[in-house]
C-alpha positions in Angstrom: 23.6 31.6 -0.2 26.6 29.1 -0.8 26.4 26.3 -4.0 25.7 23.6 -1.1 22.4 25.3 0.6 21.4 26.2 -3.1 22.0 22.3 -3.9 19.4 21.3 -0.8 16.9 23.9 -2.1 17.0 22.3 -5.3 16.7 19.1 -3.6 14.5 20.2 -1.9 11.7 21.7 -3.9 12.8 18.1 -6.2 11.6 16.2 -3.5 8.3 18.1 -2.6 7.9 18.1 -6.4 8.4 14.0 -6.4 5.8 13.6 -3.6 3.0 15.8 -4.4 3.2 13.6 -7.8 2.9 10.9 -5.8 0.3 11.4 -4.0 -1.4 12.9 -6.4 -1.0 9.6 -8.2 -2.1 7.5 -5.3 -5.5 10.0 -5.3 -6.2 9.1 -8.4 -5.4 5.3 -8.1 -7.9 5.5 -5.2 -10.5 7.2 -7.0 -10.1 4.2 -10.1 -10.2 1.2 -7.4 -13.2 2.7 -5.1 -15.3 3.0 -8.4 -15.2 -1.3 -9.2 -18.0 -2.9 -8.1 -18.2 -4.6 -4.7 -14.5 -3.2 -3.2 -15.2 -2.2 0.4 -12.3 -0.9 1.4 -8.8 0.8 0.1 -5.8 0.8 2.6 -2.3 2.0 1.9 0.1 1.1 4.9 3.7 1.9 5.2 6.7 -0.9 5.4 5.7 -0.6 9.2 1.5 -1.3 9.2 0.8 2.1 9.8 -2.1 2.9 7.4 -1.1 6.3 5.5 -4.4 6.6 3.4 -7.6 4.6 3.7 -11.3 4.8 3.0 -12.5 2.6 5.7 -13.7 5.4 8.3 -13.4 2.8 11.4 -9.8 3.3 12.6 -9.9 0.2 14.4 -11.0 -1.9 11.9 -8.8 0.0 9.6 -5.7 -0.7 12.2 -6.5 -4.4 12.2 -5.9 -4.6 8.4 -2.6 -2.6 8.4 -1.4 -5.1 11.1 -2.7 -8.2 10.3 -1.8 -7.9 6.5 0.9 -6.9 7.0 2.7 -9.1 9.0 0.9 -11.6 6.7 2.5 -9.9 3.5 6.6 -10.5 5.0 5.7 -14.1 6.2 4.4 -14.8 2.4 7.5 -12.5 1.2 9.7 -14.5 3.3 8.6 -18.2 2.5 8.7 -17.2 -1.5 12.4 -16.0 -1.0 13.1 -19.0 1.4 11.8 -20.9 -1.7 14.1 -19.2 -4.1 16.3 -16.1 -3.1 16.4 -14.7 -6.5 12.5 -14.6 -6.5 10.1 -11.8 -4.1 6.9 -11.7 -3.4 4.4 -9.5 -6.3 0.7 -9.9 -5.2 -1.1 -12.0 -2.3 -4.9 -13.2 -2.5 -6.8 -14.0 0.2 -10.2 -15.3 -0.9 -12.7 -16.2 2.4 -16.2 -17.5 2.8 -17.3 -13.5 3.0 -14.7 -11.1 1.1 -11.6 -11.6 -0.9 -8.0 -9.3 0.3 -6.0 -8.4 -2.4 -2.6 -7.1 -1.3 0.1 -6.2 -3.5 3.4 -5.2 -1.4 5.6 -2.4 -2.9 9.5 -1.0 -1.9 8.0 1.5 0.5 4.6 0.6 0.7 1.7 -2.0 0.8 -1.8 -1.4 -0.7 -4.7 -3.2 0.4 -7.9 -4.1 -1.6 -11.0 -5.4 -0.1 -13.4 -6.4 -1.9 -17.2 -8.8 -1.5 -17.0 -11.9 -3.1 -19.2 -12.2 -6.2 -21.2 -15.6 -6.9 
C-alpha cells in the first residue's frame, strides 16, 4: 500500500465516519420533531426534490411535497437574493386554511415540517 491509497482509506473511513454522524443526527432530529403535537409529517429532500427520509408512508403524496416545496423553496430563495444579493433565504412558512409547512432549506438539503393548524 502506497501513502496516496493509504490517504483515500483515511478519507475514506473519515467520510463514512462524517455520515453515519449524520444521519445518526438526522434520526434523532426526527425522533424530537415527530414527538410535537399535531406534526403530520417529516420530509427531508435533497437539493434535487428527491425525498431521502420521510415518515409519510404514501410515496406519492410524499413525492408531491419534495417537488412542490421545493421548487417553491428556490423561487422564495431567488426573489430574497433578487431583493438583496448579500442576503439567502433561512426558513419559509406556509400557513393554510387546514395545515401549516414549515420548510427550512439547508447547503445540501431541505427539511420539511408539516404540521395541523391549532385554534
Amino acid at each position: 500500500m502506497n501513502l496516496f491509497s493509504n490517504c483515500r482509506v483515511t478519507a475514506h473511513r473519515s467520510s463514512l465516519h462524517s455520515t453515519r454522524k449524520a444521519m445518526s443526527e438526522i434520526a434523532e432530529m426526527f425522533q424530537r420533531i415527530s414527538q410535537r403535537p399535531n406534526v403530520t409529517g417529516i420530509i427531508v429532500v435533497d437539493n434535487e426534490g428527491t425525498p431521502i427520509r420521510s415518515t409519510i408512508e404514501d410515496t406519492t403524496v410524499q413525492n408531491q411535497y419534495a417537488h412542490l416545496i421545493t421548487s417553491l423553496a428556490a423561487k422564495a430563495r431567488h426573489c430574497v437574493r433578487d431583493l438583496d444579493p448579500t442576503n439567502d433565504l433561512c426558513f419559509l412558512r406556509i400557513r393554510s386554511k387546514k395545515n401549516e409547512i414549515m420548510v427550512a432549506p439547508d447547503k445540501d438539503f431541505i427539511l420539511i415540517v408539516i404540521q395541523n393548524i391549532v385554534e
